[in-house]
C-alpha positions as CSV (number, residue, x, y, z in Angstrom):
1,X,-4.1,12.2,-24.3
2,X,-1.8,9.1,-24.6
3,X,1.8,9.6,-23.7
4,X,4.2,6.5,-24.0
5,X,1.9,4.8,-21.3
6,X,0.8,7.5,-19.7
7,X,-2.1,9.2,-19.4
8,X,-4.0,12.5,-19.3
9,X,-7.5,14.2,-19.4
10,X,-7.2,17.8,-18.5
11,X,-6.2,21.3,-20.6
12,X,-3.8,21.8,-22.7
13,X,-2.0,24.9,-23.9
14,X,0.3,25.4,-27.0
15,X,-0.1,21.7,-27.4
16,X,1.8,20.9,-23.7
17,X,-0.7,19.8,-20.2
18,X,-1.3,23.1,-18.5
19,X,-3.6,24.2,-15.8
20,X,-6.0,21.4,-13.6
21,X,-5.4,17.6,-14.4
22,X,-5.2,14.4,-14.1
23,X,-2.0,12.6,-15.1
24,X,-1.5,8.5,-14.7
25,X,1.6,6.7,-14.7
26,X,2.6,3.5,-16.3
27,X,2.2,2.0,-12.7
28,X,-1.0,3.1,-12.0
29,X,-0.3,6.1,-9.9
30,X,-2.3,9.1,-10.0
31,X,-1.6,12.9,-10.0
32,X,-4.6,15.1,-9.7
33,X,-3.8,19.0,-9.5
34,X,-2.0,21.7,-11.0
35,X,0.2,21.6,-14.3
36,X,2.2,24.5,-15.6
37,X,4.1,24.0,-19.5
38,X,4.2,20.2,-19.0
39,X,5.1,19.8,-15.5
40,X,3.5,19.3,-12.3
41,X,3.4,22.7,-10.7
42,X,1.6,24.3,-7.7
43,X,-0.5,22.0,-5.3
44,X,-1.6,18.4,-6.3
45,X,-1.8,15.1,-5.2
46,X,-0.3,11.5,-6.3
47,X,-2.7,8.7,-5.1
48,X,-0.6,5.4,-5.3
49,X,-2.1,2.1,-5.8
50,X,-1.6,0.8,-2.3
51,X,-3.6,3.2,-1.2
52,X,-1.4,6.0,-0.2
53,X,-1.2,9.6,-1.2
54,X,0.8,12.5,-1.0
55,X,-0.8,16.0,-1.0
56,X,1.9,18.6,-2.4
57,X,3.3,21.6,-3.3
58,X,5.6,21.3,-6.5
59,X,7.7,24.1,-8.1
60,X,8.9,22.9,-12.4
61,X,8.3,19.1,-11.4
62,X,10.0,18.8,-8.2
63,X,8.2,18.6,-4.5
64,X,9.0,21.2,-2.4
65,X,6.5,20.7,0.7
66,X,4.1,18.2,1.6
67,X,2.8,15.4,3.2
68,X,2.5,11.6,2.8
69,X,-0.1,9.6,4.4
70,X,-0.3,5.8,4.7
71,X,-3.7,3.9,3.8
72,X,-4.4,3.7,7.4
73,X,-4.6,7.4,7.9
74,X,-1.4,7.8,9.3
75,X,0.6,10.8,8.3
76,X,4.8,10.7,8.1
77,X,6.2,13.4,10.2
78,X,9.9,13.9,9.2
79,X,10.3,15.6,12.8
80,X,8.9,14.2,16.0
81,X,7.9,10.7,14.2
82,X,6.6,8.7,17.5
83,X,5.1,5.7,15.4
84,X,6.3,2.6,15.4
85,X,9.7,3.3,17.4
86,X,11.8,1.2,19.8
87,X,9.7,1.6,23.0
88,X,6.3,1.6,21.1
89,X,5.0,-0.9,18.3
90,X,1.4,-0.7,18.5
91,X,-0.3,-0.6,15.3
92,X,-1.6,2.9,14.1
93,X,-5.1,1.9,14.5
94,X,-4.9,0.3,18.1
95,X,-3.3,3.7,18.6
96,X,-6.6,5.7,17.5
97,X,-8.6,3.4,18.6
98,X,-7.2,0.9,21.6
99,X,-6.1,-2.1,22.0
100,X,-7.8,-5.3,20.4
101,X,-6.7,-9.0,21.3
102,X,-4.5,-10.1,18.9
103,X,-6.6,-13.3,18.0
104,X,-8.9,-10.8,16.3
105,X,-6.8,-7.9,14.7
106,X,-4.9,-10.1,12.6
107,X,-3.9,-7.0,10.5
108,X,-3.8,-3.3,10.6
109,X,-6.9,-3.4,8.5
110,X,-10.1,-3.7,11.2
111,X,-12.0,-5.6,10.2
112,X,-9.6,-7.9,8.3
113,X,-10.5,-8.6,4.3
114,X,-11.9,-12.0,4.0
115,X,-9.6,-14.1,2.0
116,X,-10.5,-16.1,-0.8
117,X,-10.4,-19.9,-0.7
118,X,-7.1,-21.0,-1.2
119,X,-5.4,-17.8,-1.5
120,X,-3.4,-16.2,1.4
121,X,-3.1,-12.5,2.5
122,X,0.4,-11.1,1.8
123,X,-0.5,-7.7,3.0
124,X,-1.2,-5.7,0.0
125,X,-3.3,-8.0,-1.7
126,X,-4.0,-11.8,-2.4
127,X,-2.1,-14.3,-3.2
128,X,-3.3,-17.3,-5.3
129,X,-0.5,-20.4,-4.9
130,X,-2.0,-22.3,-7.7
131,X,-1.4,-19.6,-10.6
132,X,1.7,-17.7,-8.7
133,X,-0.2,-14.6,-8.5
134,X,-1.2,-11.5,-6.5
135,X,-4.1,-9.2,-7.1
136,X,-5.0,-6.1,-5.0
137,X,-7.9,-6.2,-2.3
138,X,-10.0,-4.6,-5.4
139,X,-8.8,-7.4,-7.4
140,X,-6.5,-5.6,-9.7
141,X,-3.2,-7.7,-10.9
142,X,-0.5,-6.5,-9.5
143,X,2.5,-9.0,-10.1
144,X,3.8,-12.5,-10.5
145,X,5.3,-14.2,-7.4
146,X,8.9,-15.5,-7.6
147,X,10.2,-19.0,-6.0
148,X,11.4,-17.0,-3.1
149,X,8.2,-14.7,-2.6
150,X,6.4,-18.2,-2.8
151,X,7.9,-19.7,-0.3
152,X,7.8,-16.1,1.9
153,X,4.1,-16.1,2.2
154,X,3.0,-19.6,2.1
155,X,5.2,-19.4,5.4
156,X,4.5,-16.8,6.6
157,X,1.0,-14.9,6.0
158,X,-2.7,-15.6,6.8
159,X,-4.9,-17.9,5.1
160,X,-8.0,-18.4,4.0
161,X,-8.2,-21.9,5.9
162,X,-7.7,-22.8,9.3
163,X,-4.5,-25.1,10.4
164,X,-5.5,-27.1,13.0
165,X,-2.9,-26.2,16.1
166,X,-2.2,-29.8,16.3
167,X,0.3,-29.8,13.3
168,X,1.8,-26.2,14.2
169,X,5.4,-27.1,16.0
170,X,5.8,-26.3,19.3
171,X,8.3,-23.3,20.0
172,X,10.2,-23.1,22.9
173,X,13.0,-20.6,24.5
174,X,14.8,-24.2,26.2
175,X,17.2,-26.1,25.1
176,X,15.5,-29.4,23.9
177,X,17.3,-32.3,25.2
């Protein structure tokens, strides 16, 4: 079932979704669970295309419990949250799994994807300078890259090529004279 970009495959009743399905959004992301007279209702869960999901309880359409969980396997706790704060920035993995030298986790993806030539990593997908656009790790479009997003990750994220160190400038905390 077709509905202005959305989609469905599950049962229907009087002509409206009702009981187990699975309904996709215009943007991909995915609910999988319970439907009551058109709506989501009772447990489920939506599978975003970054590679999150959040498993649910929904009364008419509207959460009222659940949980979210990052691509990584971390779960968001709304109380108690002791990732990421001011006295501890380790990524989630080096917390599961210990520490590993920075000049081999480049990301919080272990091992890192391989980048294709000429493209850079921009963190949730690749980026190809020479046509402006980003595709997923799967290789699924996902948008056009503005001037400004240009500019962001050809200075900023890791390529698929090695800069020698020689051209990198020097940074220092003194004044230069």
């Amino acid at each position: 079932m077709e509905l202005i970009g959305n989609r469905y495959k599950g049962n229907i009743k009087y002509g409206r979704m009702d009981g187990y399905g699975e309904y996709i959004f215009p943007t991909d992301t995915k609910y999988v669970g319970d439907i009551k007279d058109g709506k989501i209702h009772g447990k489920g869960v939506l599978y975003f295309t970054n590679g999150c999901k959040y498993n649910g309880t929904w009364e008419e359409g509207l959460s009222v419990e659940g949980s979210f969980v990052f691509p990584d396997g971390l779960e968001y706790k709304d109380k108690d949250w002791d990732y990421c704060n001011g006295y501890d920035r380790r990524f989630y993995t080096e917390i599961c799994y210990g520490f590993i030298p920075p000049e081999i986790q480049l990301t919080n993806i272990h091992p890192p994807p391989d980048i294709p030539d000429g493209c850079y990593d921009c963190t949730d997908g690749f980026y190809d300078p020479k046509i402006k656009v980003i595709t997923s790790y799967s290789g699924e479009f996902l948008r056009n890259a503005d001037d400004n997003e240009h500019e962001w990750i050809v200075s900023t994220c890791r390529r698929a090529w090695n800069v020698p160190l020689t051209n990198i400038p020097l940074q220092t905390s003194r004044k230069q004279s």
